[in-house]
Kinemage of the C-alpha trace (Angstrom):
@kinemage 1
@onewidth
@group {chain A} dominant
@subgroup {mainchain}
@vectorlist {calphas} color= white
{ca unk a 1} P -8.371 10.362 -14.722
{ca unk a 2} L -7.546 9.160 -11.285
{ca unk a 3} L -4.497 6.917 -11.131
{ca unk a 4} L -2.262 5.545 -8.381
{ca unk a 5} L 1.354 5.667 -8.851
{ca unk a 6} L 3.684 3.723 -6.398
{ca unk a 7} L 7.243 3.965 -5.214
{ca unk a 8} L 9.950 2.482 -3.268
{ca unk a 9} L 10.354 -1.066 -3.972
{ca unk a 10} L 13.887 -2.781 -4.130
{ca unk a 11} L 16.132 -5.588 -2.685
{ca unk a 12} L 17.082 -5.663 0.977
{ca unk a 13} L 18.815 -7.969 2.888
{ca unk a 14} L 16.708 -9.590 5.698
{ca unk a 15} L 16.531 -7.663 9.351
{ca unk a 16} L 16.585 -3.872 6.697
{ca unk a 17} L 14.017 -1.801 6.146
{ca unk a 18} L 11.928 -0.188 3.252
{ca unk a 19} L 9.777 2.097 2.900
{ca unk a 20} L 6.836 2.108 0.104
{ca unk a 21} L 4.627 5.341 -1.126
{ca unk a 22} L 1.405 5.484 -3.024
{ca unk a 23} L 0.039 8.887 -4.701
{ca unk a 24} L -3.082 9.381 -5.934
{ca unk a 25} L -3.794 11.882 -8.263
{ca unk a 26} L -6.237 13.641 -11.105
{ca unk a 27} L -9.753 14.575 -10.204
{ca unk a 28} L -10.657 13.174 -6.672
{ca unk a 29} L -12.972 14.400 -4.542
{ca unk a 30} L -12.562 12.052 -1.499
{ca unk a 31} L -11.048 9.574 -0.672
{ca unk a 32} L -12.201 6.819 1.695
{ca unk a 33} L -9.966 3.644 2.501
{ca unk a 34} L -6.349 3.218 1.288
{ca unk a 35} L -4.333 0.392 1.549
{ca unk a 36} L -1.556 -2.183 0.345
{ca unk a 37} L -1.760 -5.362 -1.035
{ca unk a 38} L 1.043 -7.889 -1.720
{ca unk a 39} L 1.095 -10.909 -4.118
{ca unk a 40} L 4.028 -13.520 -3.736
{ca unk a 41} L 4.821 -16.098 -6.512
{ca unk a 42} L 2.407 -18.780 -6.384
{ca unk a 43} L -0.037 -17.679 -3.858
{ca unk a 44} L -3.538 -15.395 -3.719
{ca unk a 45} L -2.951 -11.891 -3.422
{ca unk a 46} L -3.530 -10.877 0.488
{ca unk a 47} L -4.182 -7.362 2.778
{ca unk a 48} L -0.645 -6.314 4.321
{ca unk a 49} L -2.102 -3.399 5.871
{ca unk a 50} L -5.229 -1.285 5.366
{ca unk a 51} L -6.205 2.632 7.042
{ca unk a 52} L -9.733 3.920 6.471
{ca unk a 53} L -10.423 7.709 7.052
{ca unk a 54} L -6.547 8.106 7.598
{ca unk a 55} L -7.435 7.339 11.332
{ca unk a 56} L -8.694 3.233 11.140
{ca unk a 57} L -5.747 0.638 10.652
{ca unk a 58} L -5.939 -2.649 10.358
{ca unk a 59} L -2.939 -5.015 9.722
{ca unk a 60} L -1.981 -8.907 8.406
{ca unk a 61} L -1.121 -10.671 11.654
{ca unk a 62} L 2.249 -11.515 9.772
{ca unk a 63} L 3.119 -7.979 9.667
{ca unk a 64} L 1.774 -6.798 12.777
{ca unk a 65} L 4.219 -4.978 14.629
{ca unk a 66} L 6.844 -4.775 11.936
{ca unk a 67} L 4.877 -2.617 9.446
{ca unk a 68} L 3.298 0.332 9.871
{ca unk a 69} L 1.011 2.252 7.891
{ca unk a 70} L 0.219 5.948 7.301
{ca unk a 71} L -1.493 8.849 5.085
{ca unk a 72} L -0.893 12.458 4.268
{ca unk a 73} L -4.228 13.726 3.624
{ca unk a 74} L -2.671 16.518 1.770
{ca unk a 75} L -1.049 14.812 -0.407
{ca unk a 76} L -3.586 11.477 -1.078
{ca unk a 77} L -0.462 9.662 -0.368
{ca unk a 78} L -0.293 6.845 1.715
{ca unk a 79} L 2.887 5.015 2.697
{ca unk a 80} L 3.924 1.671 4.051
{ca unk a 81} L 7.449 1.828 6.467
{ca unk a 82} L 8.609 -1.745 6.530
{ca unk a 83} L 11.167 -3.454 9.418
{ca unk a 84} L 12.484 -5.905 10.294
{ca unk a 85} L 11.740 -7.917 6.834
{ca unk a 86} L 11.586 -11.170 6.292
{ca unk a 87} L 12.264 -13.478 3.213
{ca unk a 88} L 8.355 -14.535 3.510
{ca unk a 89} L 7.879 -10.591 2.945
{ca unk a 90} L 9.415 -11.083 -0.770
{ca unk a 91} L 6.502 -10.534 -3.086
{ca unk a 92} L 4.536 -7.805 -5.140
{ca unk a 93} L 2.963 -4.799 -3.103
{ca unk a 94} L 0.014 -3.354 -4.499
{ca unk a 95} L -1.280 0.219 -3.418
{ca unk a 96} L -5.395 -0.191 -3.593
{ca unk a 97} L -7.648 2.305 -2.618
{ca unk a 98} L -11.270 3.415 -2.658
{ca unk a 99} L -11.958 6.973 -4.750
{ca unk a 100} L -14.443 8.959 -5.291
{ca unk a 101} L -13.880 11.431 -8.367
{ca unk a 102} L -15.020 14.483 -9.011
{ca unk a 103} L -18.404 14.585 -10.935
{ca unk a 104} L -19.074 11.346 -9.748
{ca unk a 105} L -21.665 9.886 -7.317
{ca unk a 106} L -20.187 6.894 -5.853
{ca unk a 107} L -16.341 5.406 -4.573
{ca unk a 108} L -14.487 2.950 -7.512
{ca unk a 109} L -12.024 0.606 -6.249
{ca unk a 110} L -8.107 1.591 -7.762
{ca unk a 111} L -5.042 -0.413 -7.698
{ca unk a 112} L -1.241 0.858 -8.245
{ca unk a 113} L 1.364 -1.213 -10.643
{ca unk a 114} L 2.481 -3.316 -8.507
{ca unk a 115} L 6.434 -2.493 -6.989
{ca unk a 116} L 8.215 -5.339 -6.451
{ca unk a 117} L 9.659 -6.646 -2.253
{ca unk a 118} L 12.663 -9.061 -2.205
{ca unk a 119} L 14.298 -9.465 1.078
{ca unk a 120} L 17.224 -11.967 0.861
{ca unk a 121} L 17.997 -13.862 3.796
């Protein structure tokens, strides 16, 4: 069973840095698009930052610039380094991406958890 398992959520003080890690694993044949999500308290859940291929990224004009996203093919990980954070970055970051498992003929859509972001100002 493919699952995504993420990592490296916490509290930082505004201006710091974090850096957040996403690992798929089981039975995966390929995997297409990878990305992070983030949720805040009241509001939709939006795209922080998204990489297709591991060579394609796009990025949340909020974040542009601060963030920056990556993938270790190797390792179906994918990882979001965070600077320069913001109190209006405080929310819940969800890893999403699209699999394709073994035996099967078509991509299904996966989320993570969830880790929760709080930067204090």
């Amino acid at each position: 069973q493919v699952q995504l398992v993420e990592s490296g959520g916490g509290l930082v003080q505004a201006g710091g840095s974090l850096r957040l890690s996403c690992a798929a694993s089981g039975s995966i044949f390929s995997i297409s698009h990878m990305g992070w999500y983030r949720q805040a308290p009241g509001k939709q859940r939006e795209l922080v930052a998204l990489i297709i291929s591991g060579v394609t990224t796009n990025y949340a004009d909020s974040v542009k610039g601060r963030f920056t996203i990556s993938r270790d093919n190797a390792k179906n990980t994918v990882y979001l380094q965070m600077n320069s954070l913001k109190s209006e970055d405080t929310a819940v970051y969800y890893c999403a991406a699209k699999i394709r498992p073994t035996g099967w003929p078509s991509q299904r859509d996966y989320w993570g958890q969830g880790t929760q972001v709080t930067v204090s100002s």
